[in-house]
Residue frames as qw, qx, qy, qz and C-alpha x, y, z in Angstrom:
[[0.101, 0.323, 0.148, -0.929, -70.11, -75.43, 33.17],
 [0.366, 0.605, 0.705, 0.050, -73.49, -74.85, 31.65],
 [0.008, -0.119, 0.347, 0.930, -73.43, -72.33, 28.29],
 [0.414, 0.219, -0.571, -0.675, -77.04, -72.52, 27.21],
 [0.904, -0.055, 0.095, -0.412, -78.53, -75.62, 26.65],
 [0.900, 0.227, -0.319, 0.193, -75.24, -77.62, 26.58],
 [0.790, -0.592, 0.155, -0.043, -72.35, -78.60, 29.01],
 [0.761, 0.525, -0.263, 0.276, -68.99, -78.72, 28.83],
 [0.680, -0.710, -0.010, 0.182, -65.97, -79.04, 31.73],
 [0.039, 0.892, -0.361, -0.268, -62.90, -76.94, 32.17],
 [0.374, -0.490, 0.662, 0.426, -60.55, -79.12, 30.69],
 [0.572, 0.467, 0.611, 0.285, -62.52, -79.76, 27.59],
 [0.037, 0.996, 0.080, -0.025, -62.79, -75.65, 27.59],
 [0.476, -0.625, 0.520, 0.336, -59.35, -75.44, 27.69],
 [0.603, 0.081, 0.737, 0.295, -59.01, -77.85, 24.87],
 [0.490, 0.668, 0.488, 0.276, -61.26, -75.95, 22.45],
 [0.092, -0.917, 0.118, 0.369, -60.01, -72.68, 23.41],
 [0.390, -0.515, 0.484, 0.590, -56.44, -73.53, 22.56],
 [0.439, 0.515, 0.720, 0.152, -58.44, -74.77, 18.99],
 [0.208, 0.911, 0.342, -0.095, -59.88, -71.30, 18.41],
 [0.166, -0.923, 0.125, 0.323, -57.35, -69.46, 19.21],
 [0.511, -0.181, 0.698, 0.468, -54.79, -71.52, 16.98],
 [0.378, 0.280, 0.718, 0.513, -57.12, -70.55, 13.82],
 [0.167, -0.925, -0.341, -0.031, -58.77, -67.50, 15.03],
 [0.605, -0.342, -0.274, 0.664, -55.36, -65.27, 15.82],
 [0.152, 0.217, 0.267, 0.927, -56.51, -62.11, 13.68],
 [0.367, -0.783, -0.399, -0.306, -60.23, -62.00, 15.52],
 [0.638, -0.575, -0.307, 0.409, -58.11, -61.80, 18.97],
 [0.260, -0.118, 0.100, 0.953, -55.32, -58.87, 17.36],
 [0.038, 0.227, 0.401, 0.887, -57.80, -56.98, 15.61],
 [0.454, -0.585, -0.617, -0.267, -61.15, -57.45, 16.67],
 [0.703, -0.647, -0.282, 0.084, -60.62, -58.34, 21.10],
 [0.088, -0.948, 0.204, -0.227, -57.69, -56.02, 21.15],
 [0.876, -0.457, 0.150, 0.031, -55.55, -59.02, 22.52],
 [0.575, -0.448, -0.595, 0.338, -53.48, -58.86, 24.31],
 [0.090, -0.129, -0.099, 0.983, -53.95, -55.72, 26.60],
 [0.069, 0.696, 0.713, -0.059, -57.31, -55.27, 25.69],
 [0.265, -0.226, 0.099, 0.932, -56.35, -52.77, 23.77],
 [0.353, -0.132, -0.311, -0.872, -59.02, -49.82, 22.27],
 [0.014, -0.513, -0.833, 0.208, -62.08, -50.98, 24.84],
 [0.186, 0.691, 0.335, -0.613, -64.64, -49.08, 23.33],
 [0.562, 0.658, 0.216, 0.451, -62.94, -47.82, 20.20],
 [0.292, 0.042, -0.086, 0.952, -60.84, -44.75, 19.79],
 [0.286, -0.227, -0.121, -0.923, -64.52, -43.22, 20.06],
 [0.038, 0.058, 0.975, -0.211, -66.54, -45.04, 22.84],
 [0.313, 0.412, 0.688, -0.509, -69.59, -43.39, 22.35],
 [0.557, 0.700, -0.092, -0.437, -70.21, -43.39, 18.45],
 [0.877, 0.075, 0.428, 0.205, -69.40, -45.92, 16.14],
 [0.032, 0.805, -0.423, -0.415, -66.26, -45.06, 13.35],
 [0.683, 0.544, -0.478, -0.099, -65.02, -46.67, 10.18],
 [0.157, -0.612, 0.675, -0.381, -62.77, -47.96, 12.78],
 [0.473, -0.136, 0.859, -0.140, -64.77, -50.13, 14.15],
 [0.717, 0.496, -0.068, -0.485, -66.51, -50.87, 11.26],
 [0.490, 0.599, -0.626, -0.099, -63.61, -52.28, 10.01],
 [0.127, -0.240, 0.904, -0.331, -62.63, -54.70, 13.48],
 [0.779, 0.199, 0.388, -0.451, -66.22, -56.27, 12.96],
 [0.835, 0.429, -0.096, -0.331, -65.43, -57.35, 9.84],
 [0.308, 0.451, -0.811, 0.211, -62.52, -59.31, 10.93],
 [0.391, 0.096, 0.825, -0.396, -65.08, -61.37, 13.10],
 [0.176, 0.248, 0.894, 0.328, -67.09, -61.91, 9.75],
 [0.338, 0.540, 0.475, -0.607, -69.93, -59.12, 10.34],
 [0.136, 0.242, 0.670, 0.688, -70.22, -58.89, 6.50],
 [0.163, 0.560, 0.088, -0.807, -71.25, -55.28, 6.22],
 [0.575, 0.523, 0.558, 0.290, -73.06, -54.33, 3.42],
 [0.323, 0.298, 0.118, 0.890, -71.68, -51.27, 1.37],
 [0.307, -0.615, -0.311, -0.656, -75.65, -49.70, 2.57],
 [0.596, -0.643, -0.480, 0.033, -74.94, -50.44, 6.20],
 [0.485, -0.200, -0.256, 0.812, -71.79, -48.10, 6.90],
 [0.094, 0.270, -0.001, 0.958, -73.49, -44.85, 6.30],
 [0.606, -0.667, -0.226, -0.371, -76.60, -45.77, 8.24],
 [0.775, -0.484, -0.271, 0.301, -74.48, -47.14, 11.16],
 [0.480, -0.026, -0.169, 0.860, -72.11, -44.00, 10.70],
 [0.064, -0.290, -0.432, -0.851, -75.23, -42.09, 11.09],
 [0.562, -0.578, -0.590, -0.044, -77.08, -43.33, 14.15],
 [0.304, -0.610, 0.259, -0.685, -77.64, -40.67, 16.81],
 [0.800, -0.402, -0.442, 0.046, -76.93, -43.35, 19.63],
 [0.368, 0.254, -0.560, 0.698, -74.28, -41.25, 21.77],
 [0.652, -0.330, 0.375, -0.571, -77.10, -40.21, 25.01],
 [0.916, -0.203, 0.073, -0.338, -77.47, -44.31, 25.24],
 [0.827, 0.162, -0.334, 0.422, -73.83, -45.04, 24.75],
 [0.015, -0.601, 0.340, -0.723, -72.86, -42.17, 26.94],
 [0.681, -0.410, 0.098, -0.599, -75.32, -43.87, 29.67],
 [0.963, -0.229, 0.033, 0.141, -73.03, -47.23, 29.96],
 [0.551, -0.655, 0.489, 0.166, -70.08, -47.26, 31.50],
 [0.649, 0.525, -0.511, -0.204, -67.31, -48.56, 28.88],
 [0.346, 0.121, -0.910, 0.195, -66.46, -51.48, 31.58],
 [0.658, -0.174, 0.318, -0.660, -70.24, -51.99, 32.55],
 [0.175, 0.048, -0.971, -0.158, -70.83, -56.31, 32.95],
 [0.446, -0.077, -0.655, -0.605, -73.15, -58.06, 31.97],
 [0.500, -0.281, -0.786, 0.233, -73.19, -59.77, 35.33],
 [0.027, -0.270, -0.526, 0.806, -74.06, -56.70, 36.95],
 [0.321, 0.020, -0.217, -0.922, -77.28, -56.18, 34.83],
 [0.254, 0.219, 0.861, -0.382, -79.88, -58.12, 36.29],
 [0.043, 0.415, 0.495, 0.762, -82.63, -57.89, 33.68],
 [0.283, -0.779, -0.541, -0.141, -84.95, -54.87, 35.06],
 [0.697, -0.484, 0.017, 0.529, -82.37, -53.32, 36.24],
 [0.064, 0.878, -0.219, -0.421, -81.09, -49.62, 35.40],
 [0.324, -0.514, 0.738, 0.292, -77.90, -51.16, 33.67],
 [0.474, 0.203, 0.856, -0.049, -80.08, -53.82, 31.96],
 [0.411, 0.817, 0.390, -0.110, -82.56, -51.38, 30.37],
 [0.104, -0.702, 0.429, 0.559, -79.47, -49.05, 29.18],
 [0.426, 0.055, 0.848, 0.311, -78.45, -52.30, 27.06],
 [0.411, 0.594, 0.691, -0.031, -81.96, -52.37, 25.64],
 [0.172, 0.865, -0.007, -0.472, -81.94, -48.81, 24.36],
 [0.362, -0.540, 0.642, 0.406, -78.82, -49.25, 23.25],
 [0.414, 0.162, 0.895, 0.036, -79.86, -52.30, 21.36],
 [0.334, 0.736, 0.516, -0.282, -82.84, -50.39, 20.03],
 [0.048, -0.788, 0.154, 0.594, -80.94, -47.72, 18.22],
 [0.015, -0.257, 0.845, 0.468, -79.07, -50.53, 15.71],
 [0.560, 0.299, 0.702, -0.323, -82.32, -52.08, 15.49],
 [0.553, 0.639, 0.496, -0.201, -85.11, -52.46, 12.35],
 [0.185, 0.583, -0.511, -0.603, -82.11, -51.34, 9.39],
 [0.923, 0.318, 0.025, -0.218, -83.15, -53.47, 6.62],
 [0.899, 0.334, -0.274, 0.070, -80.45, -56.36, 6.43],
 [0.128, 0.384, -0.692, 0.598, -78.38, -55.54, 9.79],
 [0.790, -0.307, -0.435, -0.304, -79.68, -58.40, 11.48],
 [0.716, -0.670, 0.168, -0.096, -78.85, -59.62, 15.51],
 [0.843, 0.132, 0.094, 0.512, -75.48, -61.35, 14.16],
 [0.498, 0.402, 0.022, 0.768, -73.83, -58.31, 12.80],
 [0.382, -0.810, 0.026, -0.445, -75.86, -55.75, 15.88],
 [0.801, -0.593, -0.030, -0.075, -74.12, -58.27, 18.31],
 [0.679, 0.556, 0.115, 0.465, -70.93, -57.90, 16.80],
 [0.004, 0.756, 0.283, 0.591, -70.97, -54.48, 16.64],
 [0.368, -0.764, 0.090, -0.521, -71.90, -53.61, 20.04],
 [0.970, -0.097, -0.056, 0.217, -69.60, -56.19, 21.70],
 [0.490, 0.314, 0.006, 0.813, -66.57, -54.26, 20.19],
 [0.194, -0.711, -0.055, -0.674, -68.46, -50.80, 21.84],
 [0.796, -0.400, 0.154, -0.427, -69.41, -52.50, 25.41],
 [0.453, 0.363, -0.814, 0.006, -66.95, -55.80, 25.39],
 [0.037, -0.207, 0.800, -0.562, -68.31, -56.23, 28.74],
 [0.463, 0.173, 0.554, -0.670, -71.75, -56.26, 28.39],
 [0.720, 0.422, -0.151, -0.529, -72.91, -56.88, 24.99],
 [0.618, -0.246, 0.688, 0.290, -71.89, -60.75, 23.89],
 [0.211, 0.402, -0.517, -0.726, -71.51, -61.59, 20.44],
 [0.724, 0.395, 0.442, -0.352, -74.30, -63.51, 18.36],
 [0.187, 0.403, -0.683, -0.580, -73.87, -65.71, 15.54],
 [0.810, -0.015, -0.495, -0.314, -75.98, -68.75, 13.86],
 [0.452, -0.047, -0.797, 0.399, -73.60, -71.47, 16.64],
 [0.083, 0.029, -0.781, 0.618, -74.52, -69.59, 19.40],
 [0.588, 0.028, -0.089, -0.803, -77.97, -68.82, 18.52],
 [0.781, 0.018, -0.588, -0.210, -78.38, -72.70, 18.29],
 [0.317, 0.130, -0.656, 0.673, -76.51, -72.97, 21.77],
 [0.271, 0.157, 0.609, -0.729, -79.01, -70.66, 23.23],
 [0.103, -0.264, -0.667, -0.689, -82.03, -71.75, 20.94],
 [0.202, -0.625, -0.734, 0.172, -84.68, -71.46, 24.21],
 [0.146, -0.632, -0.209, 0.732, -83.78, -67.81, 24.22],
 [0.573, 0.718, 0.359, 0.166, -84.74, -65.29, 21.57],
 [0.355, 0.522, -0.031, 0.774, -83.00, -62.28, 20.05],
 [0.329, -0.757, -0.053, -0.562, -83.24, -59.34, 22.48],
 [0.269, -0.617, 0.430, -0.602, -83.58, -59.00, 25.69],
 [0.950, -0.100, 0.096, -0.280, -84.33, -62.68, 26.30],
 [0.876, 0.171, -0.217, 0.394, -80.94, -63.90, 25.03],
 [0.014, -0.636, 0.474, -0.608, -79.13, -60.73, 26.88],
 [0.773, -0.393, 0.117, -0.484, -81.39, -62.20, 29.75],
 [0.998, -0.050, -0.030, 0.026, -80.01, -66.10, 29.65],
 [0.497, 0.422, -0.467, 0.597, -76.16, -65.04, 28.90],
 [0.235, -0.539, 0.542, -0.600, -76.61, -63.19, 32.54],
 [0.931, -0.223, -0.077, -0.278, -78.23, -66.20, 33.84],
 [0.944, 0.100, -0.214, 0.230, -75.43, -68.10, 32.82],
 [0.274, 0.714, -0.101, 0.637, -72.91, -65.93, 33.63],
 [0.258, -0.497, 0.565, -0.606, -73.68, -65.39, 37.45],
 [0.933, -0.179, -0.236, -0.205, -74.86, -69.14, 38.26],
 [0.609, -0.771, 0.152, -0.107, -72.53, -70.28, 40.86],
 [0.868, -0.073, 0.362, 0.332, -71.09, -73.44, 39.76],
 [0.572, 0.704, 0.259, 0.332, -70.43, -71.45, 36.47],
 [0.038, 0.904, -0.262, 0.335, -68.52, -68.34, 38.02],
 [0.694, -0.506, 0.511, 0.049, -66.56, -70.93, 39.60],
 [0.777, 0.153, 0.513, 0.331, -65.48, -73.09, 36.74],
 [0.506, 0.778, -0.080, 0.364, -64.90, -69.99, 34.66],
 [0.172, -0.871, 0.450, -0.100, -62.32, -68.61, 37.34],
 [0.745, -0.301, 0.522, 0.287, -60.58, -71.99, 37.36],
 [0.758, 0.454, 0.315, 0.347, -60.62, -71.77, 33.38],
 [0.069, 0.976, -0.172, 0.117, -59.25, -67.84, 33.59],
 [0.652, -0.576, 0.484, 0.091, -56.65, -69.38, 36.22],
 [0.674, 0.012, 0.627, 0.391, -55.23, -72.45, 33.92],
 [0.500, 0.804, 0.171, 0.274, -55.52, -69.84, 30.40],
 [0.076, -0.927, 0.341, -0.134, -52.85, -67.51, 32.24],
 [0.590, -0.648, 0.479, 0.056, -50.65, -70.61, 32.87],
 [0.872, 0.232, 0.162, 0.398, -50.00, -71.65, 29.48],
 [0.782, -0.001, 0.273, 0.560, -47.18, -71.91, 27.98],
 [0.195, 0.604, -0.332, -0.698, -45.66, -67.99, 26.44],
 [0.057, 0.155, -0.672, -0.722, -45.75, -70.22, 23.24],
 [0.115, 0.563, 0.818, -0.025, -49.63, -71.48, 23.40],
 [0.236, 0.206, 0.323, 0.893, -51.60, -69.21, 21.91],
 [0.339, -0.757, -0.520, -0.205, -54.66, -69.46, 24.14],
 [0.400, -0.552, -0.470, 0.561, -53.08, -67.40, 26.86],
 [0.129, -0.188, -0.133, -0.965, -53.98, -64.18, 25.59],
 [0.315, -0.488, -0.587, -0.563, -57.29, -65.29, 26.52],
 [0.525, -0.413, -0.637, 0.385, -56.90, -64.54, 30.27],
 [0.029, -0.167, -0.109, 0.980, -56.63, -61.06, 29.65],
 [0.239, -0.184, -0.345, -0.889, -60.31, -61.28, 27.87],
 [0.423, -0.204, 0.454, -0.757, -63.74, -61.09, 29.71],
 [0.319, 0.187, 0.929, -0.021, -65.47, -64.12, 30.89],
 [0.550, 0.485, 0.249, -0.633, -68.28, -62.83, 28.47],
 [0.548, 0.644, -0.301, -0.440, -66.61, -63.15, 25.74],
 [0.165, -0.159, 0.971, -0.071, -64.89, -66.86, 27.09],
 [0.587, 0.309, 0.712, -0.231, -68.72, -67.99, 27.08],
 [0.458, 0.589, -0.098, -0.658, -69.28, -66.82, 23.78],
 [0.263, 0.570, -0.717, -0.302, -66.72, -67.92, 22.34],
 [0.252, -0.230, 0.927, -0.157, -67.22, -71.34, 24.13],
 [0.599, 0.345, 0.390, -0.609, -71.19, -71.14, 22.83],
 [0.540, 0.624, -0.358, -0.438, -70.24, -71.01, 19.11],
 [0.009, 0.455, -0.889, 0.048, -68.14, -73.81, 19.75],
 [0.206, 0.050, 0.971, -0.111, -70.41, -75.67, 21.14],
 [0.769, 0.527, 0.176, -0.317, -73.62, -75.06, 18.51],
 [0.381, 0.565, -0.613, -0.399, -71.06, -75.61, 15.69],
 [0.160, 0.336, -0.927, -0.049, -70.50, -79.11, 17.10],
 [0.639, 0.193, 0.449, -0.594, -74.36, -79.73, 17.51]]
């Protein structure tokens, strides 16, 4: 499958998963809700809460003390109200009703001094699971041809609905539901292929 600007085939994907997920088991309970996808959205889908405040920082968003009362404080519920809590990414074509929503969206967390695209992508990921991926330094290096914004929203869908690619993730969904009850990757079959590539992205900038 192509993530980006790098390549990687299901049984290596497989491999790192089981990796992640072996050192990673508090992002998956706390954070991705796994298993059950449990709280999509938050207990409040259209307004951000201490709540999630808190499940970000179990994926590392290192909040600053000055960012929870601005982010409990954004007036974003008309542009979270306006996406579906199980809208995908693959259905947002960029230009596209669905697409622009995002953007708005996006816009709202925008231009706080020191809540940068890492901790916005985060953030809204945990709000949207479906549509928003997460952003960190790896995957930013993964995609490095795309910027922030709507350009890297842009390339995840790219990647996302490319043929070969929505093939090779359903085999990788397929063989994640057949490990072993004791393997810890198989929670990951319950979580969206967005958040498979993500995860797979970071992976592969870390190991650039």
């Amino acid at each position: 499958m192509n993530i980006g600007s790098r390549k990687i085939v299901v049984d290596e994907a497989i491999a790192q998963l089981r990796i992640y997920c072996e050192s990673n088991g508090a992002v998956l309970t706390y954070y991705d809700g796994l298993p059950g996808m449990t709280l999509v959205g938050g207990s409040e889908p259209d307004r951000v809460t201490l709540e999630d405040l808190a499940r970000t920082m179990v994926i590392g968003a290192d909040l600053r003390a000055l960012d929870i009362p601005w982010l409990l404080e954004v007036d974003a519920e008309k542009e979270f109200a306006a996406i579906p809590v199980e809208a995908r990414l693959e259905d947002a074509e960029p230009g596209s009703e669905l697409f622009e929503a995002a953007m708005a969206l996006d816009e709202k967390f925008s231009g706080h001094r020191g809540f940068g695209h890492a901790k916005k992508a985060k953030l809204l990921h945990l709000k949207r699971p479906y549509l928003f991926p997460v952003s960190d330094s790896f995957i930013r290096m993964t995609y490095s041809n795309a910027s922030a914004g709507a350009e890297f929203l842009a390339a995840v869908h790219r990647d996302l609905v490319h043929p070969a690619n929505v093939r090779d993730f359903k085999m990788l969904r397929t063989r994640l539901i057949a490990e072993p009850a004791t393997s810890s990757a198989r929670v990951l079959g319950e979580a969206p292929t967005l958040r498979l590539l993500d995860i797979l992205a970071s992976l592969l900038g870390e190991a650039k």
